[in-house]
C-alpha positions as CSV (number, residue, x, y, z in Angstrom):
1,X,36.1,28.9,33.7
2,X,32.5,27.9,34.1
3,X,31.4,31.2,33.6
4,X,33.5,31.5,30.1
5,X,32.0,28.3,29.7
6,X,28.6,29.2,29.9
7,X,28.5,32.7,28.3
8,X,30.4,30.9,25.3
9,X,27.3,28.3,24.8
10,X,24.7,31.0,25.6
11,X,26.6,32.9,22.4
12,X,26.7,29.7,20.7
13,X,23.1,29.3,21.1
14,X,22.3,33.1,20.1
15,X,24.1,32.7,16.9
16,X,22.9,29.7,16.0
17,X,19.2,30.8,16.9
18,X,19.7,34.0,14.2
19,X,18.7,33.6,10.7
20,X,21.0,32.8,8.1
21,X,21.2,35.1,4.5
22,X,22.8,34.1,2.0
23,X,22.7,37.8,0.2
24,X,22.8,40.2,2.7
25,X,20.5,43.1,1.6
26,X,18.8,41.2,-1.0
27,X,15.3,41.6,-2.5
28,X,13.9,38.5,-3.4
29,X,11.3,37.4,-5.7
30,X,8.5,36.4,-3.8
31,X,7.4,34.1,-6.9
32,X,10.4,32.1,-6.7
33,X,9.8,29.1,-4.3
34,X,12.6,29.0,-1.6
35,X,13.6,25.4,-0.5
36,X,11.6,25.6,3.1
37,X,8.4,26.0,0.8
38,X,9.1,23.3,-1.6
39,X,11.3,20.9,0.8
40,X,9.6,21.8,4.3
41,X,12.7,22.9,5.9
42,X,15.5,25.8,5.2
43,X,18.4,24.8,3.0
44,X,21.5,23.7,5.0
45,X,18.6,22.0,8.0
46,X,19.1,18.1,6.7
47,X,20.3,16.1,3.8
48,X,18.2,16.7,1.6
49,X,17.7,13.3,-1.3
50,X,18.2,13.2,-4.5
51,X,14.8,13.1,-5.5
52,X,13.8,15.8,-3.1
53,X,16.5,18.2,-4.6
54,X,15.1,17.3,-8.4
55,X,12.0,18.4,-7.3
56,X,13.3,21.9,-5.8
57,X,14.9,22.1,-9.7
58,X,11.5,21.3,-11.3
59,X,10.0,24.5,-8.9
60,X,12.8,26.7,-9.8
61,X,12.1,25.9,-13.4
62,X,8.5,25.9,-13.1
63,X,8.3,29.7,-11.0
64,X,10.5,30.9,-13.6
65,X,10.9,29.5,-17.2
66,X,12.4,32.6,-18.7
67,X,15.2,32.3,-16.2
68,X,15.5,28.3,-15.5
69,X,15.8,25.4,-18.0
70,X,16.2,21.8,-16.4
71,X,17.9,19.2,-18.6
72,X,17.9,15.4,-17.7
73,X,21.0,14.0,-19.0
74,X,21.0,10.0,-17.9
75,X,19.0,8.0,-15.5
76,X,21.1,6.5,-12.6
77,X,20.9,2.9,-12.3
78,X,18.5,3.1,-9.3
79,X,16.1,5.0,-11.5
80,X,16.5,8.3,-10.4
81,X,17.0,11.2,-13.0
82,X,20.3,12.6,-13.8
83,X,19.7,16.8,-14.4
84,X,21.7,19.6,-14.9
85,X,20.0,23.7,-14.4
86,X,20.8,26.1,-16.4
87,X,19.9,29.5,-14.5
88,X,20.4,32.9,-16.0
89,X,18.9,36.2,-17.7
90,X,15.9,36.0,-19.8
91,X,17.8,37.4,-22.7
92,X,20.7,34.4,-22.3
93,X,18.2,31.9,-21.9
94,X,16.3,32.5,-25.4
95,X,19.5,32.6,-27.0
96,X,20.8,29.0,-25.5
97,X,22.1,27.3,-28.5
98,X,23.8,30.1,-29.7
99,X,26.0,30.3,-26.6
100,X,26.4,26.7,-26.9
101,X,27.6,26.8,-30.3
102,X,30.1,29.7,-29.4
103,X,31.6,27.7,-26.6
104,X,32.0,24.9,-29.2
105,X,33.5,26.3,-31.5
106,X,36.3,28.3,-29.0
107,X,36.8,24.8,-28.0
């Protein structure tokens, strides 16, 4: 039993050790800020606060404007801002309103 024991942390360990991709087989833009870059740590590490994960939003949207638009909607009462992200192609981003005004109107 100790044996199983011990070969099941040492696996534990291993695995935990490895890292983690979220797209297997992916090419990713080197110009796009990751969240160990902007945050100091990989995404899943800690908690990360409010204000820390605005300010991963505000990169995203700064590396890549064609892609990323960042809308504040409200303040909460402690201050902090209230966003929503809009992430997508270049071409659905410059035509933004237009989409908007579809969904409106098939609503």
């Amino acid at each position: 039993m100790r044996k199983f024991l011990a070969s099941f942390v040492l696996f534990a360990l291993s695995a935990a050790a490895q890292k983690f991709e979220f797209w297997p087989g992916a090419k990713y833009d080197p110009a796009v800020p990751t969240v160990e870059k902007v945050l100091g740590h990989e995404a899943g590490v800690r908690i990360a606060p409010h204000a820390d994960i605005v300010r991963y939003f505000e990169a995203l949207a700064a590396a890549s404007p064609t892609r990323v638009r960042l809308f504040e909607y409200a303040k909460a009462w402690e201050g902090g801002r209230l966003i929503y992200v809009e992430v997508s192609r270049e071409a659905n981003i410059k035509r933004l309103d237009e989409i908007k005004a579809n969904q409106k109107r098939l609503a």
